[in-house]
MISE-966536 format. One record per residue: residue number from 0; residue in one letter; x, y, z of N, C-alpha, C in turn. Coordinates in Angstrom, 1 decimal, always signed. Atoms other than C-alpha are relative to their C-alpha. Layout:
N
[pt NUM; "A"; [X; Y; Z]; [X; Y; Z]; [X; Y; Z]]
...
This chain:
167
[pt 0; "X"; [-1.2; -0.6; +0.5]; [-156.0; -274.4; -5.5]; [-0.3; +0.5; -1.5]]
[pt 1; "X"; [+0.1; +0.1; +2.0]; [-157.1; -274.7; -9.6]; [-1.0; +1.0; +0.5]]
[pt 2; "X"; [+0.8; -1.6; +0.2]; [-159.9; -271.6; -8.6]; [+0.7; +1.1; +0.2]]
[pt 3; "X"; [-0.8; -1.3; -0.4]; [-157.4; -269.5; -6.7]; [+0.5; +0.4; -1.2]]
[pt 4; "X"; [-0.5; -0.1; +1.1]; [-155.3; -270.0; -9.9]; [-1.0; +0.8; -1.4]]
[pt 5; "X"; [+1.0; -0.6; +0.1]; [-158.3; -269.1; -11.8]; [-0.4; +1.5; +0.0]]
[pt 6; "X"; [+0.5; -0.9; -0.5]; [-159.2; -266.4; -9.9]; [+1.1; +1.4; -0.2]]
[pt 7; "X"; [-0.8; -1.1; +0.6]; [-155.9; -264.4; -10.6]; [+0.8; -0.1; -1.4]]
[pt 8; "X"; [-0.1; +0.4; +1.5]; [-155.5; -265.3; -14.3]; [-0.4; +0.9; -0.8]]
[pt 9; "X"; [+0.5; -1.3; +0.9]; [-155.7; -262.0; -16.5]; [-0.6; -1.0; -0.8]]
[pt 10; "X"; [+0.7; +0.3; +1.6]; [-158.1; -262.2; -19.3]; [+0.5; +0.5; -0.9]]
[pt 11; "X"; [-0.3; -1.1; +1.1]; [-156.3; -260.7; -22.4]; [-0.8; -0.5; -0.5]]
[pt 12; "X"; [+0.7; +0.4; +0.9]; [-159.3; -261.0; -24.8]; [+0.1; +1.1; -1.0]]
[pt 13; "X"; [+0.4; -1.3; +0.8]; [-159.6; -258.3; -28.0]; [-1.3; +0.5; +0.3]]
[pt 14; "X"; [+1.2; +0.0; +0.1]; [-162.5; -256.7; -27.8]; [-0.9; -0.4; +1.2]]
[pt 15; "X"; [+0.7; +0.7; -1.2]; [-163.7; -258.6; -24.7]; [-0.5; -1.2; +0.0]]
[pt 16; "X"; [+1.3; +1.8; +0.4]; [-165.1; -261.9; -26.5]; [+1.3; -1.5; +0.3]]
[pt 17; "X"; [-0.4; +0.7; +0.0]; [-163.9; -265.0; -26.1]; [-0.1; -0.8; -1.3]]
[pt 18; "X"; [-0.2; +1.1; +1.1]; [-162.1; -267.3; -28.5]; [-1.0; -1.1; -0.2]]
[pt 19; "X"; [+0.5; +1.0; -0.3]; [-164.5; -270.1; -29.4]; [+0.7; -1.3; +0.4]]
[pt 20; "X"; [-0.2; +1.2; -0.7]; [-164.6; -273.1; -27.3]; [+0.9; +0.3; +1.0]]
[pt 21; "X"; [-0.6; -0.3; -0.9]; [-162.6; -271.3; -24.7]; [-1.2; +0.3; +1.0]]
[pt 22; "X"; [+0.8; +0.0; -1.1]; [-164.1; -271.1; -21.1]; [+0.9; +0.8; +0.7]]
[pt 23; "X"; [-0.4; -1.4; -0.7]; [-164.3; -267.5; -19.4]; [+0.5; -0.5; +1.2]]
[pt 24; "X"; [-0.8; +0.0; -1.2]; [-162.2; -267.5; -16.3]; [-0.4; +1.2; +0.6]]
[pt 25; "X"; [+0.0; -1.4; -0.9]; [-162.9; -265.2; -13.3]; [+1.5; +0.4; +0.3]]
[pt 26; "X"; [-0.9; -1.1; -0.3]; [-160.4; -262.7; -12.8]; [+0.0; +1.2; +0.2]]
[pt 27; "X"; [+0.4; -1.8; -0.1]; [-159.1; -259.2; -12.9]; [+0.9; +0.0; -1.6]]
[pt 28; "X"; [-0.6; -0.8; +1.4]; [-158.0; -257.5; -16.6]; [+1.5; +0.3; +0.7]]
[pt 29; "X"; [-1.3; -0.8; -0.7]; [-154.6; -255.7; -16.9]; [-0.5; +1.6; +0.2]]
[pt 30; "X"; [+0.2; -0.8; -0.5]; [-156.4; -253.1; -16.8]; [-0.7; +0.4; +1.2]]
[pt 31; "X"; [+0.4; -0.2; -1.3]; [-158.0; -253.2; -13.5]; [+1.3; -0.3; +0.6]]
[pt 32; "X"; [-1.1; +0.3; -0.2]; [-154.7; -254.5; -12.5]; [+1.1; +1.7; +0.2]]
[pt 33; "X"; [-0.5; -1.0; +0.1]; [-152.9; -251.3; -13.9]; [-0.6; +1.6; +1.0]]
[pt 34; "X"; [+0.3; -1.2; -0.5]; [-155.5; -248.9; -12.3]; [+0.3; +0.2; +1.6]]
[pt 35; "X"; [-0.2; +0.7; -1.4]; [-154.9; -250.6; -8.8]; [+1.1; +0.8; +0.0]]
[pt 36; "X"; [-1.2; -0.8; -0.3]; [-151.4; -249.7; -9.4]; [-0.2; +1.0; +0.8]]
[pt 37; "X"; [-0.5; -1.6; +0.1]; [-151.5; -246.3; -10.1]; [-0.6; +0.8; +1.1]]
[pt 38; "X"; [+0.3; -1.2; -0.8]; [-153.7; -245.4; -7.3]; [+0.5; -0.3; +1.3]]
[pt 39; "X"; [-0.9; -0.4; -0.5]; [-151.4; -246.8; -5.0]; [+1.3; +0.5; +0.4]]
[pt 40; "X"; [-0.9; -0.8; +0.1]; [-148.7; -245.2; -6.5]; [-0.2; +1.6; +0.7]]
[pt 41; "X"; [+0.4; -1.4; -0.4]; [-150.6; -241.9; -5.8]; [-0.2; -0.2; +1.6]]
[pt 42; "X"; [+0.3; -0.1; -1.7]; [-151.3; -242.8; -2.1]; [+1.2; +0.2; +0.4]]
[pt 43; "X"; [-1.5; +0.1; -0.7]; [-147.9; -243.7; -1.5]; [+0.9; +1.3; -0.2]]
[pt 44; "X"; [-1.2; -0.9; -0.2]; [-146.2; -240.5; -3.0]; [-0.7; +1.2; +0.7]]
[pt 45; "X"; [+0.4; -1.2; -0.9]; [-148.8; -238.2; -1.0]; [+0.4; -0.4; +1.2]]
[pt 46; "X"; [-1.0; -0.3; -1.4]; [-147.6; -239.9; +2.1]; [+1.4; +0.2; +0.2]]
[pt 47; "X"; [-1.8; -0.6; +0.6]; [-143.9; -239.1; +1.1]; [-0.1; +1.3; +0.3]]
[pt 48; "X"; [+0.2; -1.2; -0.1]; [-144.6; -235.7; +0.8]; [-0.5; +0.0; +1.4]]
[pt 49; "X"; [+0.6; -0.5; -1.8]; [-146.8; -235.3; +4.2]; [+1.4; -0.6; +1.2]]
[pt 50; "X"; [-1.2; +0.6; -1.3]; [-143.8; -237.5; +5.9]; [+1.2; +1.2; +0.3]]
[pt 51; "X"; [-1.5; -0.6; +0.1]; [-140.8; -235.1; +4.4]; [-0.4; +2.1; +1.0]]
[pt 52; "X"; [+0.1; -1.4; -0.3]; [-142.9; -232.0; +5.4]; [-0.1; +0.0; +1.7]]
[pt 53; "X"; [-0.1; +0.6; -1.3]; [-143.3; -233.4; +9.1]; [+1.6; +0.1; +0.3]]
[pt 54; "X"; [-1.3; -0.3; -0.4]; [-139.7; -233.7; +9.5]; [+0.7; +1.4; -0.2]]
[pt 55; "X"; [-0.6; -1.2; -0.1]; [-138.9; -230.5; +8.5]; [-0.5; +1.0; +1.3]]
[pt 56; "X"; [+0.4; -0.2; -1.3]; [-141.1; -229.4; +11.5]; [+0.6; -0.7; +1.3]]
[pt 57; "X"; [-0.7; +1.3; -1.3]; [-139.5; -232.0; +14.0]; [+1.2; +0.9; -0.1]]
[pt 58; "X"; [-1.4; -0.7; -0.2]; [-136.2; -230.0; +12.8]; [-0.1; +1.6; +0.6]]
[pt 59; "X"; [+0.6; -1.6; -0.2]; [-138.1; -226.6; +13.3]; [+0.2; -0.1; +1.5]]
[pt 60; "X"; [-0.1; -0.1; -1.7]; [-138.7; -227.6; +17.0]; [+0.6; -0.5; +0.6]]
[pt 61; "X"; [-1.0; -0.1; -0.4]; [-135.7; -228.9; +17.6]; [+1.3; +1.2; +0.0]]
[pt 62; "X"; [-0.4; -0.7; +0.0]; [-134.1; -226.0; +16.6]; [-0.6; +1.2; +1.4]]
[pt 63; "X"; [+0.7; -1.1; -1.8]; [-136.6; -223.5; +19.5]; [+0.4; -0.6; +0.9]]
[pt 64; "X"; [-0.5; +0.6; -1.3]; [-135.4; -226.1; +21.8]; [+1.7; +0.9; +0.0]]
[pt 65; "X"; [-1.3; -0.3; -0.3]; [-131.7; -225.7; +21.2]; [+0.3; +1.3; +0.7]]
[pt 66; "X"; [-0.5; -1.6; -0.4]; [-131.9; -221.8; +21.2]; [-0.4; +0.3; +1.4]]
[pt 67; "X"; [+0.5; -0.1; -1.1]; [-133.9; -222.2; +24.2]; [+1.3; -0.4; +1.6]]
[pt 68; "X"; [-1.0; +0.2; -0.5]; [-130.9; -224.1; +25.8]; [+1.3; +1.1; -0.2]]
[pt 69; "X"; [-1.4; -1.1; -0.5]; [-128.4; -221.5; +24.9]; [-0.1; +1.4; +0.9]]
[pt 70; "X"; [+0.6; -1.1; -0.8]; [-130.8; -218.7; +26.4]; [+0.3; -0.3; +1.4]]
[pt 71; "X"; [-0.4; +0.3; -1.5]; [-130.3; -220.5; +29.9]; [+1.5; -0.3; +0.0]]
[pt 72; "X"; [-1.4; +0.1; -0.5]; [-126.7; -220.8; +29.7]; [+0.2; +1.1; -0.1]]
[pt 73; "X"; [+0.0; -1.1; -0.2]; [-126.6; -217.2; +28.7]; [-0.7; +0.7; +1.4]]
[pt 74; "X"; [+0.8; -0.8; -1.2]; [-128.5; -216.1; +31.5]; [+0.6; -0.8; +1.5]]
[pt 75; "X"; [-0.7; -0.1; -1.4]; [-126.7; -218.1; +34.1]; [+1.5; +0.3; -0.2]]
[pt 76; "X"; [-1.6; -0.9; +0.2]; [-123.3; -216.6; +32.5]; [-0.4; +0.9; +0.1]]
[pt 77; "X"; [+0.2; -1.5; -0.4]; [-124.6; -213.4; +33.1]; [-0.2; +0.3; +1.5]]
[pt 78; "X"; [+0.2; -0.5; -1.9]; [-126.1; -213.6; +36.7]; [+1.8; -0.9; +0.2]]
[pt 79; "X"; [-1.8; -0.2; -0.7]; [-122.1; -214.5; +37.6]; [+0.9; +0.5; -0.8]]
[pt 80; "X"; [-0.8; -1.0; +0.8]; [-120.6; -211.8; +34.9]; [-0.7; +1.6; +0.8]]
[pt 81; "X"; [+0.5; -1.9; -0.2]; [-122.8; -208.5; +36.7]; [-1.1; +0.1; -1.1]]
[pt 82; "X"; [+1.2; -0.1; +0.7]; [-125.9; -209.1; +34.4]; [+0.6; +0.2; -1.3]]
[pt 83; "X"; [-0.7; -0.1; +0.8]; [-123.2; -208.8; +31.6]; [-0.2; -1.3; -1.0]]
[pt 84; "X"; [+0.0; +1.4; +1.1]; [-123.9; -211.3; +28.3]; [+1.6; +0.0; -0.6]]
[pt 85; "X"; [-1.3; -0.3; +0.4]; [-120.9; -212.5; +26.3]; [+0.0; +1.4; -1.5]]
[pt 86; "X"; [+0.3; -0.6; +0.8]; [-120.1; -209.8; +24.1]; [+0.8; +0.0; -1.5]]
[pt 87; "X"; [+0.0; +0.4; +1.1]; [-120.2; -210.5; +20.1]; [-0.5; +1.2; -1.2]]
[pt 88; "X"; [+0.9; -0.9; +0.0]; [-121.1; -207.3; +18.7]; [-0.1; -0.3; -1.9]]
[pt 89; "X"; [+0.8; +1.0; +1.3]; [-121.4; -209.5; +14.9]; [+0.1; -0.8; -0.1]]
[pt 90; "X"; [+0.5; +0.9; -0.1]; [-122.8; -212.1; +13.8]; [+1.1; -1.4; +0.9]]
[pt 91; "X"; [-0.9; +1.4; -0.9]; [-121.3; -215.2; +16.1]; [-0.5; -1.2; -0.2]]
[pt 92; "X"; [+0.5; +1.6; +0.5]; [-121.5; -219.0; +15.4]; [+0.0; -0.2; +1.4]]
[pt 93; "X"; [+0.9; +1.0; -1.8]; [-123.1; -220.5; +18.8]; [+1.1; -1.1; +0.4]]
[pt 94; "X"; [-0.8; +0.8; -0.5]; [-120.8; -223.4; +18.5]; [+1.4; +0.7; +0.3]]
[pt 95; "X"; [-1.3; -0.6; -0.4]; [-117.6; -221.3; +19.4]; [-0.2; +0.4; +1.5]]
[pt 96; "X"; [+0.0; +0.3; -1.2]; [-119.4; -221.2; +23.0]; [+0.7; -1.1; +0.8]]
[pt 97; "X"; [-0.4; +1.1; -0.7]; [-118.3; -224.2; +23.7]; [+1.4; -0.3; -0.6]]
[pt 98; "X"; [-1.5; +0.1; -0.1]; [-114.9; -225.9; +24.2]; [+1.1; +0.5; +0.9]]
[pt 99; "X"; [-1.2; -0.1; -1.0]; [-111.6; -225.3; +25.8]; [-0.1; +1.5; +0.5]]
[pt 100; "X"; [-0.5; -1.8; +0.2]; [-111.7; -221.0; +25.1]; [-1.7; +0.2; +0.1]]
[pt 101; "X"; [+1.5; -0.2; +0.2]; [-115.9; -221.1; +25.0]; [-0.4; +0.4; +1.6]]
[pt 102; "X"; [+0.4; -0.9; -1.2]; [-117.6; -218.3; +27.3]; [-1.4; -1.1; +0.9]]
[pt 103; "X"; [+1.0; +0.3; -1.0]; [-120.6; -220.8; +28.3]; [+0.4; -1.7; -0.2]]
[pt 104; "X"; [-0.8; +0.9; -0.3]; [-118.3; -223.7; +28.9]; [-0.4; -0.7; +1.0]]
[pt 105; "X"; [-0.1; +0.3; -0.9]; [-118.9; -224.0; +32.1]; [-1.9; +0.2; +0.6]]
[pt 106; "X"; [+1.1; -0.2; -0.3]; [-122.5; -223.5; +31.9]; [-1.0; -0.6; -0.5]]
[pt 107; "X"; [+0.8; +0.8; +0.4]; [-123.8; -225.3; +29.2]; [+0.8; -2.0; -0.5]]
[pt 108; "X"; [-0.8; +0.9; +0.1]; [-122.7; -229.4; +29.4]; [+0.6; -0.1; -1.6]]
[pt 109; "X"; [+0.1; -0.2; +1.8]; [-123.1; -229.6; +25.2]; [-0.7; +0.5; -0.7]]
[pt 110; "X"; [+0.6; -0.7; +0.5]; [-123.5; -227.2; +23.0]; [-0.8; -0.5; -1.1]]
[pt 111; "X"; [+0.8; +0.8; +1.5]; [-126.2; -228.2; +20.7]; [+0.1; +0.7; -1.7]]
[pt 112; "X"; [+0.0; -0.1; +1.4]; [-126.0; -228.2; +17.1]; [-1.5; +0.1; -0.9]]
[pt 113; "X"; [+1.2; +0.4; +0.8]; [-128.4; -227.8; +14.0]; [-0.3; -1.4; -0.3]]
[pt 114; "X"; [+0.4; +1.7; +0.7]; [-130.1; -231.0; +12.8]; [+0.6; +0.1; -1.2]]
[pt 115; "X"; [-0.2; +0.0; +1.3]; [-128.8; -230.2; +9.6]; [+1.4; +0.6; +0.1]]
[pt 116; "X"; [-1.4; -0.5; -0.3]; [-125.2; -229.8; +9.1]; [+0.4; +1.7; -0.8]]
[pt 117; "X"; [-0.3; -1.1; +0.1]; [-125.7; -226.8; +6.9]; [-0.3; +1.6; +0.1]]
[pt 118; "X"; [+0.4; -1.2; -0.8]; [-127.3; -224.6; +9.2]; [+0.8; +0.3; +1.2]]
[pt 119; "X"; [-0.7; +0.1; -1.1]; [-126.0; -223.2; +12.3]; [-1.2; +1.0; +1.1]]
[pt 120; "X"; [+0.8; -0.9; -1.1]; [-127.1; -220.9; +15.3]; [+0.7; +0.9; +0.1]]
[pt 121; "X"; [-0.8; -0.8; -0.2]; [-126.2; -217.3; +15.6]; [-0.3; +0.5; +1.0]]
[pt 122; "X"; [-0.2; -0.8; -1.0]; [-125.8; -215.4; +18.3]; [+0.4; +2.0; +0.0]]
[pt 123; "X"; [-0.1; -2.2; +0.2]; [-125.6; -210.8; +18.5]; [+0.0; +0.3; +1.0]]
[pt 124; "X"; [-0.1; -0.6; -1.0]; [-125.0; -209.1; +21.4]; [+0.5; +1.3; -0.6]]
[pt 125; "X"; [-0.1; -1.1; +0.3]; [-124.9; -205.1; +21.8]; [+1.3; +0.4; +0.4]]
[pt 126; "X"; [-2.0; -0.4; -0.7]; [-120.8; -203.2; +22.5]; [-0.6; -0.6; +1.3]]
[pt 127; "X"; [-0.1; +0.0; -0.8]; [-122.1; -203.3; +25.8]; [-0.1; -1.5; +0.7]]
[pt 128; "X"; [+0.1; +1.3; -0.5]; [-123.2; -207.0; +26.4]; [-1.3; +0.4; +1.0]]
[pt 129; "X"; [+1.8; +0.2; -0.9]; [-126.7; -206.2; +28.0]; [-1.1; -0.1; -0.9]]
[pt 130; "X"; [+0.9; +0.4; +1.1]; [-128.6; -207.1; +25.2]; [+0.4; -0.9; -1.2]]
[pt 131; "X"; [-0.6; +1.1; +1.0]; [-128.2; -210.2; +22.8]; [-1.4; -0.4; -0.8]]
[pt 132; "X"; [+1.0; +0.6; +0.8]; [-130.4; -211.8; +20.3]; [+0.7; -1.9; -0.6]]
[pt 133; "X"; [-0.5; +1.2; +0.6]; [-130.1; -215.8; +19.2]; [-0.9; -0.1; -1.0]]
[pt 134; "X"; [+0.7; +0.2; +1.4]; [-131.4; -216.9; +15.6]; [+0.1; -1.4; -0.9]]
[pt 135; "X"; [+0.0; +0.8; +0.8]; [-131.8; -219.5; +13.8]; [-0.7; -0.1; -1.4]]
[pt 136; "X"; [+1.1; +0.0; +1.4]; [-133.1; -220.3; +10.1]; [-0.6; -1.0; -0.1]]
[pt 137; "X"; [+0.8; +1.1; -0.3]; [-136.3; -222.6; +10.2]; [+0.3; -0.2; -1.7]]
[pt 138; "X"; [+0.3; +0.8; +1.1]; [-137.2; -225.0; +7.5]; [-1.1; +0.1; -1.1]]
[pt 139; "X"; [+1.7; -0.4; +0.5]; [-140.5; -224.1; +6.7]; [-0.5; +1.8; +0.3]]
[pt 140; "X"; [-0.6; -1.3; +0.6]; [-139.2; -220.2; +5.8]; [-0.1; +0.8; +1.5]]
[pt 141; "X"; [+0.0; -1.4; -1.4]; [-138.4; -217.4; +8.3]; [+1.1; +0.0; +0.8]]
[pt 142; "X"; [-1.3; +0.3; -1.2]; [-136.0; -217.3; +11.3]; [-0.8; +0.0; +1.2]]
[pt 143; "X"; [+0.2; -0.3; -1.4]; [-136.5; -218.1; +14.8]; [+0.6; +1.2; +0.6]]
[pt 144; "X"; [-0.8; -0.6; -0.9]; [-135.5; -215.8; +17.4]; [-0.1; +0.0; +1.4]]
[pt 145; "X"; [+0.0; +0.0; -1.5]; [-135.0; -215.4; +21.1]; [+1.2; +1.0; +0.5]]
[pt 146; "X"; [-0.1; -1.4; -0.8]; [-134.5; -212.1; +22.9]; [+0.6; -0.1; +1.6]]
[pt 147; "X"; [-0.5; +0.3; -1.4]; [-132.4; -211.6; +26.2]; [-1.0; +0.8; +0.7]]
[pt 148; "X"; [+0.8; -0.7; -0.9]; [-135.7; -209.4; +27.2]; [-0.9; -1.0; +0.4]]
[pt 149; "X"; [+0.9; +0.8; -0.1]; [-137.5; -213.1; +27.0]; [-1.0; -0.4; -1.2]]
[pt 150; "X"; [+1.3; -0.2; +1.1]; [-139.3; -212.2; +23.4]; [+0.6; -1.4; -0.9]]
[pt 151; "X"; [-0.3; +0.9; +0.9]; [-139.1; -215.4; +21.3]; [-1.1; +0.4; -1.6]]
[pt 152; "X"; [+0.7; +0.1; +1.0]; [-140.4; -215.3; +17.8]; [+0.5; -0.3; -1.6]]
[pt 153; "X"; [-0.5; +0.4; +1.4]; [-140.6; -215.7; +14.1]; [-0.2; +0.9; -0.7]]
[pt 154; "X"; [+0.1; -0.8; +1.0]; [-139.8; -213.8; +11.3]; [-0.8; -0.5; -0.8]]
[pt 155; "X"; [+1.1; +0.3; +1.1]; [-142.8; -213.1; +8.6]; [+0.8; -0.1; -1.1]]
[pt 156; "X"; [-0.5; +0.3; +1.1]; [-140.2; -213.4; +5.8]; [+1.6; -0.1; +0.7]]
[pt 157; "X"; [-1.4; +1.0; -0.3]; [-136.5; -214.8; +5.1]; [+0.6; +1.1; +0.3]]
[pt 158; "X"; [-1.0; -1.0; -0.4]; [-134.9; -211.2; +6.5]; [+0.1; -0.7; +1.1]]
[pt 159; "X"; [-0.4; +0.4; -1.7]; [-132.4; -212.0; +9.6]; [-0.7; +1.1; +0.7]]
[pt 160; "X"; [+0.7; -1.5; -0.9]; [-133.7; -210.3; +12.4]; [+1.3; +0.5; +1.0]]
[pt 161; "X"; [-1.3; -0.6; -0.4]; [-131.3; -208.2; +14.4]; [-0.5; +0.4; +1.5]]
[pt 162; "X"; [+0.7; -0.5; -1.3]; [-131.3; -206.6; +18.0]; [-1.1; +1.0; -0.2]]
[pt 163; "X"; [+1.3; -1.0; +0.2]; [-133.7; -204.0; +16.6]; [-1.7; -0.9; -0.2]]
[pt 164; "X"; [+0.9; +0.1; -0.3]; [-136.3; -206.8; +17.0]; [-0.5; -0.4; +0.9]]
[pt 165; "X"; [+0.2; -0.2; -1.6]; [-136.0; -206.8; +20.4]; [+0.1; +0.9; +0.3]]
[pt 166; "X"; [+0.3; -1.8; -0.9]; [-137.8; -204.6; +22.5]; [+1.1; +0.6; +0.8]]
């Protein structure tokens, strides 16, 4: 026990010498002590960072999912409207599908939401309702999209994309 003790017992000495008649002790300085810290301070806030940028991805592809889910409620409200989507001909908030007055009510059980309370999902359709676009804003810059021709993709910068980027 009296080595363990010993063995973690800073040295403060000036200089590095010892007082006479004092007997060196094995240990560690404060400065080996202090550099230990700091370099798992630095481990620890690069895994912070690699953690926070991961979840912004996890929200990314829960967002492709969701839109993915409204694309199949749209498409089976259409095959029993006459190939007809609902029609929204600006921007529309996704969650107004659903509920008591919501067109894919009866098609989608729950409408899903962003991970983030202050994003949402939009929805565009053309006057006619044969052509829609869904969108979302990712985390890690751009927008999703997904095309009633099937085209899913992402915008190269923060412009929304509109039915003109569907074929």
């Amino acid at each position: 026990m009296n080595n363990l003790r010993k063995w973690f017992t800073l040295r403060i000495h000036p200089e590095g010498c010892h007082p006479e008649g004092s007997v060196a002790t094995k240990g560690f300085t404060l400065i080996e002590l202090l550099v230990v810290i700091s370099i798992i301070g630095i481990l620890a806030s690069l895994t912070l960072v690699s953690y926070t940028g991961a979840q912004k991805q996890t929200r990314d592809t829960q967002r492709r999912s969701d839109l993915s889910q409204y694309r199949n409620g749209l498409e089976t409200y259409a095959s029993t409207n006459n190939g007809i989507y609902p029609i929204h001909a600006s921007e529309y908030d996704t969650a107004g599908f659903c509920g008591a007055s919501g067109e894919l009510t009866k098609f989608i059980s729950l409408c899903p939401t962003d991970p983030l309370t202050t994003k949402k999902y939009y929805y565009l359709s053309d006057a006619t309702g044969e052509k829609y676009i869904l969108y979302a804003d990712l985390e890690t810059a751009g927008w999703w999209y997904v095309c009633s021709t099937g085209k899913t993709s992402k915008t190269a910068d923060e412009t929304k994309p509109d039915l003109a980027s569907c074929p």
